[in-house]
C-alpha positions as CSV (number, residue, x, y, z in Angstrom):
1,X,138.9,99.3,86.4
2,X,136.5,101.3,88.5
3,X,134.6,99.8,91.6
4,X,131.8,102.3,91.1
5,X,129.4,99.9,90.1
6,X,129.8,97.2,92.6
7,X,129.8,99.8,95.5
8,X,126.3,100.9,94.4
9,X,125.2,97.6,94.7
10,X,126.6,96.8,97.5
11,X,125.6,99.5,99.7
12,X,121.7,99.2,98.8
13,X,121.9,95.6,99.6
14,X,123.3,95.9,102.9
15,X,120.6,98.5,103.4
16,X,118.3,96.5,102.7
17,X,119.5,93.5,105.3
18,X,119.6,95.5,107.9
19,X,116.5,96.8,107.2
20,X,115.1,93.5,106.9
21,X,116.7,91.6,109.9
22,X,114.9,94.4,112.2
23,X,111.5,94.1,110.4
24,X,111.4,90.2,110.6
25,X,112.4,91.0,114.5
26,X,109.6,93.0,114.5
27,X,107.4,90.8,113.2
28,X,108.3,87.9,115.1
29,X,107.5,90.0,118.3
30,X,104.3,91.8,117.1
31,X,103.1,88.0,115.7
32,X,103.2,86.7,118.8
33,X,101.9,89.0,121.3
34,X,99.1,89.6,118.3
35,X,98.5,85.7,118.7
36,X,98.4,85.7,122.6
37,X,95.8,88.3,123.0
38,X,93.7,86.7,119.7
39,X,93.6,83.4,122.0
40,X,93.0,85.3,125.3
41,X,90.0,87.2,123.5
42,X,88.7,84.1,121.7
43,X,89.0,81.8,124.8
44,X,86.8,84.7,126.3
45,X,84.2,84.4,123.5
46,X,83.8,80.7,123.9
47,X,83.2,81.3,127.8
48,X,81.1,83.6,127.3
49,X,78.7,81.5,124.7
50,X,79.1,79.0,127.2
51,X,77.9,80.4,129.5
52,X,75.0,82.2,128.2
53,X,73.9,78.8,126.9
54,X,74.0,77.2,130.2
55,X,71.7,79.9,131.6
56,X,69.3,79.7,128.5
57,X,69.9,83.3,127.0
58,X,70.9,81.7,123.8
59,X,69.4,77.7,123.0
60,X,70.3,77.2,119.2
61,X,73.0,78.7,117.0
62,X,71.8,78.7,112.9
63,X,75.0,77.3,111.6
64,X,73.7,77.5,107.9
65,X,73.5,80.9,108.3
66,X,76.2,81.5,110.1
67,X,78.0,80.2,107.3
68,X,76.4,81.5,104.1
69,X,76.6,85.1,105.9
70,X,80.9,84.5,106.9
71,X,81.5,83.1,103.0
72,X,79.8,86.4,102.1
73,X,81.6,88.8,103.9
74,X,85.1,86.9,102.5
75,X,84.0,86.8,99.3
76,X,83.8,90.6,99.4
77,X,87.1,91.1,101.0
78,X,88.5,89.1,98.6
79,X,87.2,90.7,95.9
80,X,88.8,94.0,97.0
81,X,91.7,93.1,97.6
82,X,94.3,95.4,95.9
83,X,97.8,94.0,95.4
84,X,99.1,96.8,92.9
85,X,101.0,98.3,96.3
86,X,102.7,95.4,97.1
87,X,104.2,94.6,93.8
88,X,105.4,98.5,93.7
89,X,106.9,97.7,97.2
90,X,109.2,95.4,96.1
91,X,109.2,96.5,92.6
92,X,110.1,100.3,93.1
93,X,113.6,100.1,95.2
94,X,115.4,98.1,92.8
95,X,116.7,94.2,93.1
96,X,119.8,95.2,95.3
97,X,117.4,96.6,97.9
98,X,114.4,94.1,97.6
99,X,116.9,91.1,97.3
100,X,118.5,91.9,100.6
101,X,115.2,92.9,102.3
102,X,113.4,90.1,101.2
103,X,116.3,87.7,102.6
104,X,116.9,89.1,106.0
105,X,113.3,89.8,106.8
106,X,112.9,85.6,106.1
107,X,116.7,85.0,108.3
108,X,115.0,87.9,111.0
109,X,111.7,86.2,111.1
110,X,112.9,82.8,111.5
111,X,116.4,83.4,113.9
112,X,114.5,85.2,116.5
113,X,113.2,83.7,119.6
């Protein structure tokens, strides 16, 4: 009885883990810098309307339009949205590779502190 087969599963697994574990450490990291400077930068916005409120450069903000035109614009990114490359992602590799990926990049994002 060979162990061919289970050695070629085995190896693209592991692959995958450890391919996974780092990119869920990456992410955690990236995520939260990306969330640190989307606060600092939208802390700054709301100073800044603040403030040009208080010294009358802006007196009245049309929410109704505010709103129709943000709908808009997300309607239309959703719309073209294509998803065809991330089913290939995982679909391509194979399930010893995607299987292991998939489950260390969840154990990476959520271990790391």
């Amino acid at each position: 009885m060979s162990s061919e087969p289970l050695l070629s599963s085995i190896i693209p697994f592991a692959g995958g883990e450890l391919l996974g574990y780092a990119m869920g450490f990456a992410l955690t990291k990236v995520l939260k810098w990306m969330l640190i400077i989307v606060g600092l930068l939208a802390g700054m916005f709301f100073v800044g309307v603040q403030l040009l409120q208080k010294y009358g450069y802006a007196s009245a903000v049309s929410w109704d339009k505010l709103e129709n035109d943000t709908s808009t614009q997300i309607q239309h990114w959703a719309a073209n949205v294509d998803v065809t490359n991330v089913h290939s992602l995982f679909h391509t590799p194979g399930i010893p590779v995607s299987s292991g990926l998939g489950l260390e990049l969840l154990a990476g994002f959520v271990r790391t502190r």
